[in-house]
C-alpha positions in Angstrom: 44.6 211.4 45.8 47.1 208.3 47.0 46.0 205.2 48.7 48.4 203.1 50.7 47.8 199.4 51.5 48.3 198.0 54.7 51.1 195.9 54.9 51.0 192.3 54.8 52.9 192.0 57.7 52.7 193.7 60.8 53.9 193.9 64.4 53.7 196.4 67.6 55.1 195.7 70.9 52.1 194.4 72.9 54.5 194.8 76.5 57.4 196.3 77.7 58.5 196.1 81.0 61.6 197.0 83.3 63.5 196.8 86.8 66.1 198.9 88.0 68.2 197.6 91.3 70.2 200.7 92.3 72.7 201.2 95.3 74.2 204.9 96.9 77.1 205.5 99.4 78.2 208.6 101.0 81.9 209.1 100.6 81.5 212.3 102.2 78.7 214.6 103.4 78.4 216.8 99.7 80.3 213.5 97.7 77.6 210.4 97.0 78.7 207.7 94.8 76.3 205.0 92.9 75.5 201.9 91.0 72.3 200.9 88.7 71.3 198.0 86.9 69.0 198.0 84.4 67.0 194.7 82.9 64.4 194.8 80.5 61.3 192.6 79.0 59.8 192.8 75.7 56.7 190.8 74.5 56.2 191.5 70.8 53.2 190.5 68.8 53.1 189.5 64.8 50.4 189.4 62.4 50.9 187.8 59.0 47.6 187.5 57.5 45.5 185.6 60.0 48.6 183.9 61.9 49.6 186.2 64.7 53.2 185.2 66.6 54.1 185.9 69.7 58.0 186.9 70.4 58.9 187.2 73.9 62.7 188.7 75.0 64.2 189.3 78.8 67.6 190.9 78.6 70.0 192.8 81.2 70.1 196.1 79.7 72.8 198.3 81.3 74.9 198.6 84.3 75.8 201.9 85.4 78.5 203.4 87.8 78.5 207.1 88.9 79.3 209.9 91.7 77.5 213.0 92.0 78.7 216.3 94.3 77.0 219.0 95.7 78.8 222.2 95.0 76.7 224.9 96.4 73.8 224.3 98.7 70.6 226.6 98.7 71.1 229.5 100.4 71.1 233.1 98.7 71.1 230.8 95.4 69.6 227.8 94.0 71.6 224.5 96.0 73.8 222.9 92.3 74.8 219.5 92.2 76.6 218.1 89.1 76.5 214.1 88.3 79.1 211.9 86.0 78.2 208.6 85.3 79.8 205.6 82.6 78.0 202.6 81.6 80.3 199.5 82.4 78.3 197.2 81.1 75.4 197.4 78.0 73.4 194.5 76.5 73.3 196.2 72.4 71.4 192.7 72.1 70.4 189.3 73.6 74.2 187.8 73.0 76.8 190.9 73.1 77.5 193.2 75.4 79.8 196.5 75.4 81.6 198.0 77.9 82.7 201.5 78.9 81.0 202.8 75.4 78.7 205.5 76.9 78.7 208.1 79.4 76.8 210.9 80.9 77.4 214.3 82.8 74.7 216.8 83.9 73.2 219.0 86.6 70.5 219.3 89.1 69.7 222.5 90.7 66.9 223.4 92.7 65.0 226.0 95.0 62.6 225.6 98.0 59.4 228.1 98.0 57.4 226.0 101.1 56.0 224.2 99.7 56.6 224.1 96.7 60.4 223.1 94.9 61.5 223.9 91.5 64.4 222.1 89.9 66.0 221.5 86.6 68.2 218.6 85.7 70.0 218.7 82.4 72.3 216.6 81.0 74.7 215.3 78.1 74.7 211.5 77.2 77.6 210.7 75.0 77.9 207.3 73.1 81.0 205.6 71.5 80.8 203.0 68.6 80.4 199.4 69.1 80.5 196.0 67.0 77.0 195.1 66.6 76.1 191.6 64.3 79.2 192.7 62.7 78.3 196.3 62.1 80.2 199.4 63.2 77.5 201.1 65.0 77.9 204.6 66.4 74.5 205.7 68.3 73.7 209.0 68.0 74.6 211.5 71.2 71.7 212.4 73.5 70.7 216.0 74.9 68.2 215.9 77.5 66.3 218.9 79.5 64.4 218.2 82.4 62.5 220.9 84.6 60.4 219.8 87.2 57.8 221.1 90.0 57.5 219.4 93.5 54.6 219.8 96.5 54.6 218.5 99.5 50.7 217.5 100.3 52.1 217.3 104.0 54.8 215.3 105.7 54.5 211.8 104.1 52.8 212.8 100.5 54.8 214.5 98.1 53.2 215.4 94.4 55.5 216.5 91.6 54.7 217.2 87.4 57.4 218.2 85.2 58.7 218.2 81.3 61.1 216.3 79.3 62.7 217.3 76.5 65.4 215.0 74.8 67.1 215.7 71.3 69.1 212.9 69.8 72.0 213.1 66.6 72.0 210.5 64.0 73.2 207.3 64.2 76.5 206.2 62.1 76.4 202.4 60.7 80.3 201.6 59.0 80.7 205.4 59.1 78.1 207.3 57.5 75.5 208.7 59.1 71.9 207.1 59.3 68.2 208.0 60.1 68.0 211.4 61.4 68.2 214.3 64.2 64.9 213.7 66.9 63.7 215.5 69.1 60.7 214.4 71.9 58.7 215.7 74.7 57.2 213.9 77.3 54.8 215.2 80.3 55.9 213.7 83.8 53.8 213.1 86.9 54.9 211.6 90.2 53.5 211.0 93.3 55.7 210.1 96.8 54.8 208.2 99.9 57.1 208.4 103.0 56.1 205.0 104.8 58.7 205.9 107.2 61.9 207.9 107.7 63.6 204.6 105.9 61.1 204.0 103.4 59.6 205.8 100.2 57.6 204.6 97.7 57.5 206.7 94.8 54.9 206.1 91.3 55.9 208.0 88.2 54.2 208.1 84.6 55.6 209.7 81.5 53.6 210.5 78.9 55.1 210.9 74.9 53.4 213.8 73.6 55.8 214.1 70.4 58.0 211.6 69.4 56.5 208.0 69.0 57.8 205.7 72.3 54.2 206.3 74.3 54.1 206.3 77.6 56.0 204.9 80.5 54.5 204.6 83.8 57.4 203.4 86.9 57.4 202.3 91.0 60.3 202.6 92.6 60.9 201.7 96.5 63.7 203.5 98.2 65.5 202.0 101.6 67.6 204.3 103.6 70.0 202.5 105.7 
């Protein structure tokens, strides 16, 4: 039988937050290019014995720069629309910033049963090395699956459920490879309100159930000019 003792110190992030200020314009009626920025907050909490810290961190996380097309819209087939996108700008910490170092491509395609829709997005997230704290860092390439199931309640309310599944290579620090292969799932649930033909207000949740990130739980607001 083995015993383990609990550390002497210990710490867990007590509250993580984020915002996301995003922009879309149509070049053309099947062409839609767009823009996201991403900032983060982070309140950590640290026991050592009976002292506890607090350690508090606001950072802008990412700013991203993309087009998406539609190629095929629904018809005798599910509609396909396929999505490129390069981060410009990322924040590895509270001082340095990379640019151009990662990138994404994917897909979205979907069919409408009234009134139900089923889509699946899936994607490839590649990213290159950077200098961190005087480290070669290489983060490990992402994978991501995401099928999905939307209802429409009636003609403002709009219920939806869906999976995520994301698998992630190993990281390289000065070359060789660290950590290891992971792979998560995560539940989704999101419900949408059409205030008006302008307006939508949209809450999501996502719920970790492998993997060790928890859940996430987002609002976002969307204004149609």
């Amino acid at each position: 039988m083995k015993f383990a003792c609990a550390p002497r110190r210990t710490s867990c992030p007590t509250g993580v937050s984020g915002a996301t200020f995003g922009a879309r314009y149509g070049i053309t009626a099947k062409t839609e290019s767009y823009s996201r920025l991403t900032a983060l907050a982070e309140d950590i909490r640290t026991q050592d014995r009976t002292e506890t810290d607090n350690i508090s961190s606001q950072l802008w996380h990412e700013f991203v720069l993309g087009i998406n097309h539609q190629f095929s819209e629904e018809n005798d087939t599910p509609a396909f629309l396929g999505f490129a996108e390069i981060s410009a700008i990322e924040n590895t910490d509270t001082s340095h910033c990379v640019y151009g170092k990662s990138g994404q491509i994917g897909f979205t395609t979907y069919r409408s049963i009234d009134p139900v829709v089923l889509a699946l997005t899936a994607g490839y997230r590649y990213a290159g090395g950077r200098n961190v704290d005087g480290q070669k860092i290489d983060p490990g390439d992402l994978l991501f699956i995401n099928p999905s199931l939307g209802f429409a309640i009636n003609n403002k309310v709009t219920v939806s459920g869906g999976a995520l599944f994301r698998f992630r290579g190993k990281d390289k620090v000065a070359g060789d490879h660290a950590g290891m292969r992971t792979s998560q799932t995560d539940l989704g649930f999101g419900l949408g309100y059409a205030v008006s033909k302008y307006l939508t207000l949209h809450f999501n949740i996502l719920e970790d159930i492998s993997g060790d990130t928890g859940a996430q739980t987002g609002f976002n607001l969307i204004y149609k000019m």
